[in-house]
Backbone atoms as SQL, in Angstrom:
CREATE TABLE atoms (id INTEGER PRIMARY KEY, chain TEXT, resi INTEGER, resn TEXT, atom TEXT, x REAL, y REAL, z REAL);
INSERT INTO atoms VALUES
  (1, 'A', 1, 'UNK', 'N', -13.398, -30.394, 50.268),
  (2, 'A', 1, 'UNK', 'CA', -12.864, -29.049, 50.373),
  (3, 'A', 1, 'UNK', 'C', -11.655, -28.878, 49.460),
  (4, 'A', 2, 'UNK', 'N', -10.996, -30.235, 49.729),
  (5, 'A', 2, 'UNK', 'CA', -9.430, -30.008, 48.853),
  (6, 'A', 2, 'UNK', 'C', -10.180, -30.214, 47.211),
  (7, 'A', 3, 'UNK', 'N', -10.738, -30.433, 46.975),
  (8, 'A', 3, 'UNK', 'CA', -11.082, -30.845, 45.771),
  (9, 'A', 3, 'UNK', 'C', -12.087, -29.473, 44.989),
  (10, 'A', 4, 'UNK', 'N', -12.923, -28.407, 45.762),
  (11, 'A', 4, 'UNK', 'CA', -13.011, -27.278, 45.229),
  (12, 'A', 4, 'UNK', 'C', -12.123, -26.414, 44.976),
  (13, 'A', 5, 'UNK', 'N', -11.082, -26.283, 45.755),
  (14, 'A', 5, 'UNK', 'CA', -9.795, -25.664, 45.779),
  (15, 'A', 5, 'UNK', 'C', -9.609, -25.969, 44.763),
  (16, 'A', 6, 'UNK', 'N', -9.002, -27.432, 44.426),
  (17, 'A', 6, 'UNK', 'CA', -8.292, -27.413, 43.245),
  (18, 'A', 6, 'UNK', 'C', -8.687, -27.065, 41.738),
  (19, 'A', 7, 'UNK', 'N', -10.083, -27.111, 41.898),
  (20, 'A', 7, 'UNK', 'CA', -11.101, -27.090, 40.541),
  (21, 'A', 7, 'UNK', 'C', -11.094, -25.230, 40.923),
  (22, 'A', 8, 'UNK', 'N', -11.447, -24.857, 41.732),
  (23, 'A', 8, 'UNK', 'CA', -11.047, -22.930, 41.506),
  (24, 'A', 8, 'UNK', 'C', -9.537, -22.573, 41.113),
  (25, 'A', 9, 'UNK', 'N', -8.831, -23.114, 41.368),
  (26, 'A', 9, 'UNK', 'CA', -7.471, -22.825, 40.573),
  (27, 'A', 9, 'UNK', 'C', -7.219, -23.056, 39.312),
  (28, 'A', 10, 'UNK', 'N', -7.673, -24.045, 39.053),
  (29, 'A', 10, 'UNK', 'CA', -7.592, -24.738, 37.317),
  (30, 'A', 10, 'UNK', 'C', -8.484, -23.518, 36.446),
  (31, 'A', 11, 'UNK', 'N', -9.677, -23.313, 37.376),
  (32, 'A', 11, 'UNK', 'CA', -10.556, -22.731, 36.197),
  (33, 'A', 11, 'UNK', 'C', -9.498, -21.263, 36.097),
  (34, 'A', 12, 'UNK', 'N', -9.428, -20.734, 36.824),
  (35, 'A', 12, 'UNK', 'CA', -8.676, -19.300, 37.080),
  (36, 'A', 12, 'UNK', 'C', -7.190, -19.450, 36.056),
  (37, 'A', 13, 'UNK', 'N', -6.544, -20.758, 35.917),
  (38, 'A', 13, 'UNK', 'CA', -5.303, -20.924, 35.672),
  (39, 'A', 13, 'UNK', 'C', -5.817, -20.871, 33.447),
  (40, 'A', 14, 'UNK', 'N', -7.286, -21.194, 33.769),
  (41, 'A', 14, 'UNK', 'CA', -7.513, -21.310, 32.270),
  (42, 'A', 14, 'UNK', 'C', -7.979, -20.268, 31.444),
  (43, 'A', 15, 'UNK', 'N', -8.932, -19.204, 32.623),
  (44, 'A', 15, 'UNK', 'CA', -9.116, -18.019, 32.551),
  (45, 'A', 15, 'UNK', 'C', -7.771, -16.787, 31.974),
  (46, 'A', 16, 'UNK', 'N', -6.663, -17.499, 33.134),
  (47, 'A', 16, 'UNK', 'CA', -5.561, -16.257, 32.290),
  (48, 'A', 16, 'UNK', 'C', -4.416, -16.500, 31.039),
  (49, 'A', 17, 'UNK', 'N', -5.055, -17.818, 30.951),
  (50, 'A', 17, 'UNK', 'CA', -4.394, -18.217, 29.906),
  (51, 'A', 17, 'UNK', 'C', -4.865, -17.851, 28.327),
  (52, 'A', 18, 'UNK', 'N', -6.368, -17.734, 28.603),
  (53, 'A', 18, 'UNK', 'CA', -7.191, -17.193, 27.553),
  (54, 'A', 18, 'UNK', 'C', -6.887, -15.838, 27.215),
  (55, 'A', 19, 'UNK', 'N', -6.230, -15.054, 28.318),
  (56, 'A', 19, 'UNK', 'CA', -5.826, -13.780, 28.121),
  (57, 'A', 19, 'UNK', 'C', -4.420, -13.394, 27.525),
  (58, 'A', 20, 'UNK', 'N', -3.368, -14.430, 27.722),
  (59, 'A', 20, 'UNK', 'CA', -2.064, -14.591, 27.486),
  (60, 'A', 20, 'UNK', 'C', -2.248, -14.700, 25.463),
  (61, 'A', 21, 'UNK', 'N', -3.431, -15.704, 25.801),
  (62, 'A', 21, 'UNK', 'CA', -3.346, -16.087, 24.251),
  (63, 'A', 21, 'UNK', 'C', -3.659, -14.740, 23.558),
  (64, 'A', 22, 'UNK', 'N', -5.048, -14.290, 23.621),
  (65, 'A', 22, 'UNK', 'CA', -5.620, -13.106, 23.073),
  (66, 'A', 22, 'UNK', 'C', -4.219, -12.131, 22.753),
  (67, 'A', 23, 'UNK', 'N', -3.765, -11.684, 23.821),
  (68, 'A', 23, 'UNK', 'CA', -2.190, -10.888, 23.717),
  (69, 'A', 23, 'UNK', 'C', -1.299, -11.265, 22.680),
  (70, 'A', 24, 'UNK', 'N', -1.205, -12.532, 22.901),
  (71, 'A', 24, 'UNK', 'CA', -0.162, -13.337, 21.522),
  (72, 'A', 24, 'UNK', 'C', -0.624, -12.985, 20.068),
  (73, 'A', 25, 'UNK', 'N', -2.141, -13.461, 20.062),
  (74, 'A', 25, 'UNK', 'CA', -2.430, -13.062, 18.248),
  (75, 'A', 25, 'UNK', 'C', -2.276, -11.587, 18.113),
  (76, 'A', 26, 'UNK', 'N', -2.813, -10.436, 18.826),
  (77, 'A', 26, 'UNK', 'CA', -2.904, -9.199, 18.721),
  (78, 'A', 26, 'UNK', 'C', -0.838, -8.859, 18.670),
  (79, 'A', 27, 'UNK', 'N', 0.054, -9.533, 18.915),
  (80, 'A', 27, 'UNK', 'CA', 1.243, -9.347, 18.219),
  (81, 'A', 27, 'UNK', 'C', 1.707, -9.818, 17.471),
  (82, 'A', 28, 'UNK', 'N', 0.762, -11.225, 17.347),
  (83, 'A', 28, 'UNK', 'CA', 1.239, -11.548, 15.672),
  (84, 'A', 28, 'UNK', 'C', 0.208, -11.117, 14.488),
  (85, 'A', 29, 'UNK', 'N', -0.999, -10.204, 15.109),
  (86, 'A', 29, 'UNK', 'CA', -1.618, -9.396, 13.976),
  (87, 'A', 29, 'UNK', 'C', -0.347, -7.643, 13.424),
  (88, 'A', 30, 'UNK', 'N', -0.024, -7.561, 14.528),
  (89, 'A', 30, 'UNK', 'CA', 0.997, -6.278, 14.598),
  (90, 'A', 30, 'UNK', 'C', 1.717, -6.789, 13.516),
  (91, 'A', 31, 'UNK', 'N', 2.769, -7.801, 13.936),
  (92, 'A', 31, 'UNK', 'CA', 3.744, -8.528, 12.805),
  (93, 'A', 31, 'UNK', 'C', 3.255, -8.519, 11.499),
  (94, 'A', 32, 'UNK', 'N', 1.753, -8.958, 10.909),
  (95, 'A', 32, 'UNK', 'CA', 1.436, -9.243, 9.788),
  (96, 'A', 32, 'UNK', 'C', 1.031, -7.859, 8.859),
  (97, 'A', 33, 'UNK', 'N', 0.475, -6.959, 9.726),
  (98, 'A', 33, 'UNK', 'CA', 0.418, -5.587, 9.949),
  (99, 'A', 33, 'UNK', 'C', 1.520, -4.853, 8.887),
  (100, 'A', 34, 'UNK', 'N', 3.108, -5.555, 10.126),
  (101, 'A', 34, 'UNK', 'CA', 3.968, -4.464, 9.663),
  (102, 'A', 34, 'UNK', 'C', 4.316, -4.626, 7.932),
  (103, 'A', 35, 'UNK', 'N', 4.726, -6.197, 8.221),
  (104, 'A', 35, 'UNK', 'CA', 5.222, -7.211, 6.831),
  (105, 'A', 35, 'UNK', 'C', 4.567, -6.457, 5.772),
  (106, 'A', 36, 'UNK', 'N', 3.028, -6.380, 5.645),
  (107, 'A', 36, 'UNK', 'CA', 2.622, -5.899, 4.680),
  (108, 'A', 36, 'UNK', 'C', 2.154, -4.245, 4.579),
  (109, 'A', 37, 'UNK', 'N', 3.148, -3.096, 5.223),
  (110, 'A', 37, 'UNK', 'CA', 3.236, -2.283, 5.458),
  (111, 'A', 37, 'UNK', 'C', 4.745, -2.442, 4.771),
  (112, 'A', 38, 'UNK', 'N', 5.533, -2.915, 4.947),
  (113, 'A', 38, 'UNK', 'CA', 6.762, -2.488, 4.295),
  (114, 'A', 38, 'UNK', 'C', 7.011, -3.085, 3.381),
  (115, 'A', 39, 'UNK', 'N', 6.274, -4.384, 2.738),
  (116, 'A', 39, 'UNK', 'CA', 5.992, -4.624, 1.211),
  (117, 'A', 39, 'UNK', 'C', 5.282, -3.583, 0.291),
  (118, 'A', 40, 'UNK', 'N', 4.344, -2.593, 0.792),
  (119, 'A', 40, 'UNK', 'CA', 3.293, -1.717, 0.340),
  (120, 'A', 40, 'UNK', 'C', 4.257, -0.589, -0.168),
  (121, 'A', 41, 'UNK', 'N', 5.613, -0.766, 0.930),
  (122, 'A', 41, 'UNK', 'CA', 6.116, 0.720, 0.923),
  (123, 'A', 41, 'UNK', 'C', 7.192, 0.037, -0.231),
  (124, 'A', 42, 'UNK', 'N', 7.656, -0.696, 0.305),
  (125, 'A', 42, 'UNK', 'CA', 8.808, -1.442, -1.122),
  (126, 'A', 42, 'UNK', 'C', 8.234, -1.212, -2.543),
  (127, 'A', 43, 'UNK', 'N', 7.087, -1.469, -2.653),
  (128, 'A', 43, 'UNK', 'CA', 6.448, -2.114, -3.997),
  (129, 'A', 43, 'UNK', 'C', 6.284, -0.555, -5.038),
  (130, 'A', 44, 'UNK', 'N', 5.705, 0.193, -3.612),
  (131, 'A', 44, 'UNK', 'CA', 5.269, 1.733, -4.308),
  (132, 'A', 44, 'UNK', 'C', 4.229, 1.617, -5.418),
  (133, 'A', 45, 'UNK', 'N', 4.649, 2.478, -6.343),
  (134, 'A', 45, 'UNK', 'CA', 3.602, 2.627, -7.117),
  (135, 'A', 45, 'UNK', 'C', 3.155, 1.394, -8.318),
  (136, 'A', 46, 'UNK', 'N', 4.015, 0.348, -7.950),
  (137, 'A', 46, 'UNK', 'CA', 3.867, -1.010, -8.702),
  (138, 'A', 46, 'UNK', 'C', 2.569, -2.065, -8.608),
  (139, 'A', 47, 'UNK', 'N', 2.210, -1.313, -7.256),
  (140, 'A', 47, 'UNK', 'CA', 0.913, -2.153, -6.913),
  (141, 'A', 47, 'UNK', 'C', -0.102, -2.206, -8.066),
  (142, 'A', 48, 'UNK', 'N', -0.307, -1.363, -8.021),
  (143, 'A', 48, 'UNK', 'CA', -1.289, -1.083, -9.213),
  (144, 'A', 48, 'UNK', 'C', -1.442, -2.087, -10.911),
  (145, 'A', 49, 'UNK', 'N', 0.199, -2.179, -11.387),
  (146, 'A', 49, 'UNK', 'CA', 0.825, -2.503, -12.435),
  (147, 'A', 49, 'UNK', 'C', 0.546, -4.217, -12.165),
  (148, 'A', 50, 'UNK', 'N', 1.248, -4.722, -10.796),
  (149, 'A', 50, 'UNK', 'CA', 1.063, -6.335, -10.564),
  (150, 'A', 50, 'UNK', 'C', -0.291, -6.888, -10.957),
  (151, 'A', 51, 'UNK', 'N', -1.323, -5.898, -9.790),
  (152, 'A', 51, 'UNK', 'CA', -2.592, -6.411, -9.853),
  (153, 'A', 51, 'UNK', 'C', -3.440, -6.348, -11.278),
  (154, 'A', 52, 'UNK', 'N', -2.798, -5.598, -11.832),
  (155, 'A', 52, 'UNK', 'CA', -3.385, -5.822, -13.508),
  (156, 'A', 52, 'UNK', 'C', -3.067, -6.821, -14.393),
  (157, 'A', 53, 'UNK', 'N', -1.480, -6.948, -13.741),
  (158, 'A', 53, 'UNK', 'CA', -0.874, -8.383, -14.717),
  (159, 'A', 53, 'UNK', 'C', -1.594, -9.661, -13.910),
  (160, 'A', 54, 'UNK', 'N', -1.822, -9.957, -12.593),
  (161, 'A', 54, 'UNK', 'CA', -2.286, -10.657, -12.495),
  (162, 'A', 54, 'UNK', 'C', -4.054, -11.076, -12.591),
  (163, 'A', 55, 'UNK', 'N', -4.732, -9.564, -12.510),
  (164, 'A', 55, 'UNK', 'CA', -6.257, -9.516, -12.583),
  (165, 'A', 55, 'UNK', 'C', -6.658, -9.016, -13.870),
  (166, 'A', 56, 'UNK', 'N', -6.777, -9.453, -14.935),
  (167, 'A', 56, 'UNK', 'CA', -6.646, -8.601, -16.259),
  (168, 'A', 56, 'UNK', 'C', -7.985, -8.514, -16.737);
């Protein structure tokens, strides 16, 4: 008995951990998101100019 108990807690304890994680990347997709949202906005109309010097 003590020993299903403990194996239904573990699984449950691994279950919300899978959810904790999921949460974590979806704010470090936000983060990567922003970074290259305010490089885009820094760069302006240069984008264009780089990718030619570097893709010619």
């Amino acid at each position: 008995m003590a020993i299903k108990l403990v194996t239904a807690v573990q699984s449950r304890q691994r279950l919300d951990d899978e959810g904790a994680v999921s949460a974590e990347y979806g704010v470090l997709l936000a983060g990567v998101v922003a970074v290259v949202a305010v490089a885009a906005a820094a760069l302006g109309g240069r984008i264009s100019d780089i990718f030619d010097a570097v893709l010619p």
